[in-house]
C-alpha positions in Angstrom: -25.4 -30.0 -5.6 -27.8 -27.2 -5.9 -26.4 -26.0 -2.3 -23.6 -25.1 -3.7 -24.9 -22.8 -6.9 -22.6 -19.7 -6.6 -19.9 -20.7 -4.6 -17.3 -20.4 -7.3 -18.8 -16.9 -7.1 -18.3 -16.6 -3.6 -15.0 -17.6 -3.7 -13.7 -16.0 -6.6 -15.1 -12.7 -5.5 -12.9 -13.7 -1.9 -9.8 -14.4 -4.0 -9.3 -11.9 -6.3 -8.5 -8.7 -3.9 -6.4 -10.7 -1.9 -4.5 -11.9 -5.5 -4.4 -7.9 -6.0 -2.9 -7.1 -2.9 -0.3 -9.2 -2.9 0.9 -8.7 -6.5 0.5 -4.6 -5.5 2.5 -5.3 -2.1 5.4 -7.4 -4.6 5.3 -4.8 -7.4 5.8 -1.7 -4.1 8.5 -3.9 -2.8 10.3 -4.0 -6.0 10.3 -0.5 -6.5 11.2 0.0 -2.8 14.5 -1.7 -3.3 15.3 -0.1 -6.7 15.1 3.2 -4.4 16.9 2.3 -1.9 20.0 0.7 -4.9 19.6 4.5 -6.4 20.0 6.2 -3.0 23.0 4.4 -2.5 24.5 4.9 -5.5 23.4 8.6 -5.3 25.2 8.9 -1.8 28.3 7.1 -3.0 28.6 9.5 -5.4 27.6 12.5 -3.1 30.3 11.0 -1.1 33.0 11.6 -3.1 31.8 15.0 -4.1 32.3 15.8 -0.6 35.4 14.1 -0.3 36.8 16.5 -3.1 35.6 19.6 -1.6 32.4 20.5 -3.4 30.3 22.8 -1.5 27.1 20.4 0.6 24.4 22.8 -1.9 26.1 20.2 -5.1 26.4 17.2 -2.4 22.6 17.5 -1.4 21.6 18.0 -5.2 23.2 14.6 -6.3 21.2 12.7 -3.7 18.0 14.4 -4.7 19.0 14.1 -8.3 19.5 10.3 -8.4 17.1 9.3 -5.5 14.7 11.5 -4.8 16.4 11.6 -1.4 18.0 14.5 1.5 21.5 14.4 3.2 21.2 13.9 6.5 24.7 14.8 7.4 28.0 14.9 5.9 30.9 14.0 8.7 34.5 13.0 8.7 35.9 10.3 10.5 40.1 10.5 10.5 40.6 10.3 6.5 37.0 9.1 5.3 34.2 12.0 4.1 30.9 10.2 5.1 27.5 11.1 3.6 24.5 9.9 5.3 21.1 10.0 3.1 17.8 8.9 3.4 14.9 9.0 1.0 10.5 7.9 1.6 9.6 4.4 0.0 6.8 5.7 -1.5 4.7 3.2 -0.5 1.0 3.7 1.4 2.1 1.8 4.2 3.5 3.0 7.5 7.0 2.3 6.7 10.3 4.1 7.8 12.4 5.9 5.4 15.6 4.2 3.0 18.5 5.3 4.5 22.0 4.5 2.7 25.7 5.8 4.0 29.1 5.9 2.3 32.5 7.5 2.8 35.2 8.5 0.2 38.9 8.7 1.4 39.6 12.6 1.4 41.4 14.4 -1.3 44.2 15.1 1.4 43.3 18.8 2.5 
């Protein structure tokens, strides 16, 4: 028994930054995906901005207003105005950006 003096120690001081990083990689992974819900919602609605013929300065400012994100490109496909976005995750690990697209059917001009 006296071999083992400090071993909770040991092992405790082992534990804890691993309990750390996992609740810090869960609470960035949370927040990642609450981004990338608001970048889609942000280029849904940039979407249909475009689809109505606002200039791309008010479609790029809804993006970045709601998301924190950048149009990539705006394109039409036959009827459809489609608004390509992507924003950073904001987390400290080598990740790629979110990216989100939508289209809108076009107001007919």
């Amino acid at each position: 028994m006296r071999g083992d003096r400090g071993s909770a120690t040991a092992e405790f001081a082992v534990v804890v930054p691993a309990v750390v990083l996992v609740v810090a990689l869960t609470i960035g992974g949370l927040a990642a995906a609450g981004r990338q819900v608001r970048l889609e919602q942000g280029v849904a609605q940039a979407a249909r901005l475009a689809a109505r013929g606002e200039p791309s300065a008010r479609v790029a400012e809804i993006v970045a207003a709601v998301a924190g994100g950048t149009v990539d490109g705006v394109t039409t496909d036959g009827d459809l105005v489609c608004v390509t976005a992507s924003a950073p995750t904001h987390l400290p690990l080598p990740l790629p950006d979110l990216r989100a697209r939508s289209c809108a059917l076009s107001g007919g001009r």
